[in-house]
Structures are given as structure tokens and as C-alpha cells.
C-alpha positions in Angstrom: 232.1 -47.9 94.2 230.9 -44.1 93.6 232.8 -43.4 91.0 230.6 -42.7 88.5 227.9 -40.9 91.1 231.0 -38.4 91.6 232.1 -37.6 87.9 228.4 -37.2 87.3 228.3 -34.5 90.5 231.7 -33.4 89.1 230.4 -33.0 85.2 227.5 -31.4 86.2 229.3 -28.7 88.0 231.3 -27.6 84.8 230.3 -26.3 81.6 229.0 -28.2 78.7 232.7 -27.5 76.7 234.5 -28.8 79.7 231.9 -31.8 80.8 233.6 -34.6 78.9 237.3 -34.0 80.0 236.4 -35.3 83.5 236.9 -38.8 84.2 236.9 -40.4 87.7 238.7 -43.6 88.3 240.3 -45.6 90.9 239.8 -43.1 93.5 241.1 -40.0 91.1 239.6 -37.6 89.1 241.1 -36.3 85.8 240.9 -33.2 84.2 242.2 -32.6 80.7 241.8 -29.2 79.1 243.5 -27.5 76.2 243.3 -24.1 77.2 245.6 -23.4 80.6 243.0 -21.0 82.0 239.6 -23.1 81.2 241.9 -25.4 83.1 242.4 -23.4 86.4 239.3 -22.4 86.6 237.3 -26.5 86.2 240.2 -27.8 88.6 239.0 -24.7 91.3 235.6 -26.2 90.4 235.9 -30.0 91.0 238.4 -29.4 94.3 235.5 -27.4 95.6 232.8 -30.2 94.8 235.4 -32.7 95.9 235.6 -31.1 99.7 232.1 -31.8 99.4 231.6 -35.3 98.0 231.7 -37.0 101.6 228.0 -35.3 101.4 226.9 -36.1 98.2 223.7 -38.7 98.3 224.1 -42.2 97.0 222.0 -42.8 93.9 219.7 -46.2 93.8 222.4 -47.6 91.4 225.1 -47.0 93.4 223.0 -48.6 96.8 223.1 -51.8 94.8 226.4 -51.6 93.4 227.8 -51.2 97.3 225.1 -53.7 98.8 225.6 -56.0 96.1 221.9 -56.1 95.8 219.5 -56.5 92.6 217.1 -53.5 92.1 214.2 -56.1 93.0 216.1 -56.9 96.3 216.6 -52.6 96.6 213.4 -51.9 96.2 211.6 -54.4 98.2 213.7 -53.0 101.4 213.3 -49.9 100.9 209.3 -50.3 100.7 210.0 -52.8 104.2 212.5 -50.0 105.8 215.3 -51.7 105.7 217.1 -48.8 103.6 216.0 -45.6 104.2 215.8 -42.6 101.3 216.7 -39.2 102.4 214.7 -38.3 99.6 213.7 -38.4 95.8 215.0 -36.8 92.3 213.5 -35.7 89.3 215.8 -35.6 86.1 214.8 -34.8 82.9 216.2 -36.5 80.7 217.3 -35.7 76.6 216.1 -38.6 75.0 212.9 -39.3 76.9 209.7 -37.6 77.6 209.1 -37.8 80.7 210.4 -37.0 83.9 212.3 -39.4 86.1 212.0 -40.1 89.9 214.0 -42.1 92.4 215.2 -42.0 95.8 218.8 -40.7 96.9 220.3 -42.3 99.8 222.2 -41.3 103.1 225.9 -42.2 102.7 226.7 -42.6 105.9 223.1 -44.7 106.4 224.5 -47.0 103.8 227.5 -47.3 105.3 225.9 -48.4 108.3 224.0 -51.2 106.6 226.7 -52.1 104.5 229.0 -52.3 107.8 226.4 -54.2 110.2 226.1 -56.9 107.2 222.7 -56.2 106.6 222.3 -57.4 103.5 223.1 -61.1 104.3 220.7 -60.9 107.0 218.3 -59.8 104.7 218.5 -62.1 102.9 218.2 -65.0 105.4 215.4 -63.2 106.2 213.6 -63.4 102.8 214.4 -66.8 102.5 212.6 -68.1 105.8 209.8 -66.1 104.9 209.4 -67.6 101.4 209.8 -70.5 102.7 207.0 -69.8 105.5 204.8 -68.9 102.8 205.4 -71.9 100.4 205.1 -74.0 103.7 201.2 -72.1 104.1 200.5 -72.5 100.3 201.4 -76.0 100.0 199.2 -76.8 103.7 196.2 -74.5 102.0 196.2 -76.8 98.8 195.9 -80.0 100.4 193.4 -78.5 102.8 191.7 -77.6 99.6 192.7 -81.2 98.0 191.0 -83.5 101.1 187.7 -81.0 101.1 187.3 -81.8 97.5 187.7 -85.2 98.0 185.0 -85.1 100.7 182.4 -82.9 99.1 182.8 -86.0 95.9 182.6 -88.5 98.8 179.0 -87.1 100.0 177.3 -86.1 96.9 177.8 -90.1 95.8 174.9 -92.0 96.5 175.4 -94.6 99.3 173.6 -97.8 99.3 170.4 -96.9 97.4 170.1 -93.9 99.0 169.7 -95.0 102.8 171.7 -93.8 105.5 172.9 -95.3 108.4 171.1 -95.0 111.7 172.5 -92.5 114.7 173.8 -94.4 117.2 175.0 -91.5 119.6 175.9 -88.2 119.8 179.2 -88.2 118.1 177.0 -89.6 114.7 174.6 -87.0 115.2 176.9 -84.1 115.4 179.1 -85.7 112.3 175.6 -85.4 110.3 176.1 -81.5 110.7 172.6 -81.5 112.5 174.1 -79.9 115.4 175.3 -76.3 115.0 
């Protein structure tokens, strides 16, 4: 799942000549160089960034690779807390202007979320609250539906303008003279 997190770590950690003779894949990393000692001296690099990789944070592409989540889903939980960012990254990149930010991740944290099935709870979660707030919408509308109904029903004149008399308090207080 981190595979390409780790040759990235692993590129990085070379020089430029040597950066595209990495490839990680299923659960390897290869190194081909022409030269024997540019050789021994990338593979001393990449074992030492390997005993490190446990370490290494999780990038927000990699969270939704693991989670199996959408970056809507990834960022919505990490604004509620659900995921937790250890931090953020700037990268400049070549081919655009500006700057880029995101948050890194805790491995171990998304191990945790990723073993405690958090995802699918999170998920049941969002849905009952949708549906809580389509349930609210739909109540508010014909709330709003029968008032307008009502305020049409009073501004019609009745019987050539004459109401009917009070007969007890209930009438009085259904006027709106009461308050």
C-alpha cells in the first residue's frame, strides 16, 4: 500500500543520476546501476532509509489508498478528528508556481483506525446523519408549505369581510389578540 510513499523517500535520498533506477514493488526495492561503485554506495543509502521506513509518515494519498476512502471522505474526518495529522508539508513543485501543503499522517495512528474498522463505522455514521438532516429539511419544508398555505388562507376575504363572533376564550386567543 506504501509503495510509492517509500520509493519517493527512497528517490529522494539519492542523487538526481541515480533517482530513476529505484523502483519499489511488491514489498521490494530495486536498484539498478551501471557503475559497480555508484551501486554500493545507493544500496548503503536505501538499506539505511529502509531501517527507517517503519517511521516514515503516511502521505494524504496513501491514508486513502489504505482506508479505502475518497479525499472528500479524508478530508471531512480529518476536519471532525476522526484521523489525526501529525503534521503538514510544503513541496515545491517543478511545474507549478506555487507551493503545496498537506498533512502527513501517523503510521501507526492509521494502523489503528484501519485495524479498529473505523472506516465502516464512519461511514454508518455519515449516513444516519444525512439522513437526520434530510429527515429536518424535509419537516422544515412542509413547516414552511402549511404556513404558506395559512398566511393565503387569511389574507382571502371571508364572507364580505365579516368575522365570526368570539364565543370563548379558545376563539379569542386563536384571533392572536392574546399574547
Amino acid at each position: 500500500m506504501r509503495a510509492k510513499g517509500i520509493e519517493r523517500e527512497l528517490r529522494r535520498r539519492l542523487p538526481w543520476a541515480l533517482r530513476s533506477c529505484v523502483t519499489v514493488e511488491a514489498g521490494r526495492a530495486l536498484l539498478r546501476a551501471s557503475e559497480a561503485e555508484a551501486f554500493r554506495a545507493a544500496s548503503e543509502r536505501i538499506r539505511e532509509a529502509l531501517d527507517k521506513v517503519a517511521d516514515l509518515p503516511v502521505f494524504p494519498r496513501e491514508v486513502e489508498d489504505i482506508l479505502s476512502i475518497s479525499s472528500h471522505e479524508r478530508h471531512k474526518w480529518l476536519k471532525g478528528g476522526r484521523i489525526k495529522s501529525i503534521g503538514t508539508r510544503t513541496v515545491k513543485l517543478r511545474e507549478r508556481a506555487k507551493a503545496v501543503t498537506f498533512h502527513i499522517f501517523d503510521p501507526r495512528h492509521i494502523e489503528d483506525v484501519l485495524d479498529g474498522d473505523l472506516p465502516a463505522l464512519g461511514r454508518d455514521e455519515d449516513a444516519q446523519a444525512l439522513a437526520e438532516s434530510r429527515r429536518r429539511s424535509a419537516a422544515k419544508a412542509a413547516l414552511a408549505r402549511a404556513c404558506k398555505g395559512r398566511e393565503k388562507a387569511a389574507h382571502k376575504p371571508s364572507d364580505a369581510g365579516r368575522r365570526p363572533p368570539l364565543l370563548g376564550w379558545e376563539a379569542f386567543d386563536a384571533e392572536g389578540l392574546l399574547r
